[in-house]
C-alpha positions in Angstrom: 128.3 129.7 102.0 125.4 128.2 104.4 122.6 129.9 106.1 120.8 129.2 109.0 116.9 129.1 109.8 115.5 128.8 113.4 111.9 128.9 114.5 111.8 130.3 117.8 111.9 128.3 120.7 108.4 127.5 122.4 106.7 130.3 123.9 104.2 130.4 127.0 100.2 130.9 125.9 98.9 134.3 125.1 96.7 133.7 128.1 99.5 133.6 130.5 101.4 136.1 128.9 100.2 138.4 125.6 103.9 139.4 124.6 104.7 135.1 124.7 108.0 135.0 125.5 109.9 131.7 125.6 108.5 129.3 127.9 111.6 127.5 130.0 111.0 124.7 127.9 111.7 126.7 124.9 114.9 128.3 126.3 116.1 124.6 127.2 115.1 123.9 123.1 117.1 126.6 122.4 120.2 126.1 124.1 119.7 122.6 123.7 120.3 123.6 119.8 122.6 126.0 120.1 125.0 123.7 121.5 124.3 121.0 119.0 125.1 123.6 116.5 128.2 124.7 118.0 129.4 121.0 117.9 128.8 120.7 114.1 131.1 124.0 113.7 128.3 126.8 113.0 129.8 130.0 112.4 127.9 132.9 111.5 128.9 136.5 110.9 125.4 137.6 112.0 122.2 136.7 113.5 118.8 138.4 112.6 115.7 138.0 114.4 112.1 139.3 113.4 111.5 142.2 116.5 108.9 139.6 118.4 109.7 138.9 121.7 110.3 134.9 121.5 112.7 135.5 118.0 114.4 137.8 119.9 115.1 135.8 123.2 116.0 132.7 120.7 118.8 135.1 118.9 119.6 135.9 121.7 120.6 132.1 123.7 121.9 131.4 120.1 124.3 134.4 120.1 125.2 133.7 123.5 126.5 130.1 121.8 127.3 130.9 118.6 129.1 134.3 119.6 128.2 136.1 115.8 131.0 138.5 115.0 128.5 141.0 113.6 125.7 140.5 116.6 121.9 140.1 116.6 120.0 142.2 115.0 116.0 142.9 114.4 115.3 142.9 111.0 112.2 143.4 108.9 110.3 140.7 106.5 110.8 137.9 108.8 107.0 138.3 110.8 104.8 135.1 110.5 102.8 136.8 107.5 105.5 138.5 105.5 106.7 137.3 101.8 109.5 135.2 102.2 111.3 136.5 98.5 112.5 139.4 100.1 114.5 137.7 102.4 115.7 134.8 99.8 117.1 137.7 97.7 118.9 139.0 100.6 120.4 135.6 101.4 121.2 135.5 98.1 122.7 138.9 97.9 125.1 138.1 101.1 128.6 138.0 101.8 128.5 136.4 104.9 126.9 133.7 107.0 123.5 134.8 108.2 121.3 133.0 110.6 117.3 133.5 110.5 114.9 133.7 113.4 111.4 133.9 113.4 108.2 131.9 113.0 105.7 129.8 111.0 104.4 129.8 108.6 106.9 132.3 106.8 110.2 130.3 108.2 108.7 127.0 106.2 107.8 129.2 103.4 110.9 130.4 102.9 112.6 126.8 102.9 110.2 125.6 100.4 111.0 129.0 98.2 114.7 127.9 98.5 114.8 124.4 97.7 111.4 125.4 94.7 109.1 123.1 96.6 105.6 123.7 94.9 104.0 122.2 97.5 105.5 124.8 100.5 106.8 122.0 102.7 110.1 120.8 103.9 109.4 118.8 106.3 108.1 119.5 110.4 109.5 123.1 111.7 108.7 122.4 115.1 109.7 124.9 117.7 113.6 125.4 117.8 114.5 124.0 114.7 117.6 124.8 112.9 117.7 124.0 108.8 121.2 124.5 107.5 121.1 126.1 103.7 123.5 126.1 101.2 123.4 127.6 97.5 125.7 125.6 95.1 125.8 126.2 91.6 122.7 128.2 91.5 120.8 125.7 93.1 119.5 126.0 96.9 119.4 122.9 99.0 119.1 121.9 103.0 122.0 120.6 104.0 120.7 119.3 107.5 118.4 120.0 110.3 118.4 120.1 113.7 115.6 119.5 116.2 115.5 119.0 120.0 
């Protein structure tokens, strides 16, 4: 089974707006991905977003692509700050294709949990970025990634 995690796609300054919702760069990142995605055959069963405004509006444009059978949903431990084993034992625990959205530094931390990278990197997470995960025999790895 693979999972799928997304930073958000770039937001606008908290000057211009305090709530940072995507910029319309960051919606063209996102749907820019999205359809990359959809080309490589992504299905997912759900797709979970942390409750911020610009994780949101990326699960969203993704959905709208990816059409998850299950919807989006807001779910908690995926803020920037949160622990990220909470959300590897869920992964672990599912029965279905999830996708992740939310933001750094917790979406690299939670690759580097996955793949047991001491160091807590797995490479750039720029804005819109899609890392494809798979568990096989016990072991985690990243199957691919997508950037725009």
């Amino acid at each position: 089974m693979k999972f799928y995690l997304v930073r958000h796609g770039e937001a606008v300054s908290a000057l211009s707006d305090g709530q940072r919702p995507l910029s319309a760069r960051g919606r063209d990142q996102v749907a820019a991905i999205a359809r990359m995605a959809l080309a490589r055959g992504v299905k997912v069963e759900e797709i979970r977003h942390s409750g911020i405004l610009r994780a949101r509006e990326t699960a969203e444009i993704l959905s709208s692509y990816l059409t998850p059978t299950q919807g989006i949903c807001q779910s908690a431990g995926l803020l920037p700050e949160d622990e990220p084993e909470i959300a590897k034992a869920e992964l672990e625990a599912a029965q279905q294709s999830i996708m992740l959205v939310g933001h750094l530094p917790f979406m690299g931390r939670l690759a580097a949990l996955l793949v047991k990278n001491p160091s807590g990197s797995t490479g750039e997470f720029a804005p819109a970025t899609m890392l494809c995960c798979a568990k096989i025999g016990g072991m985690w790895r990243i199957e691919w990634r997508l950037a725009p």
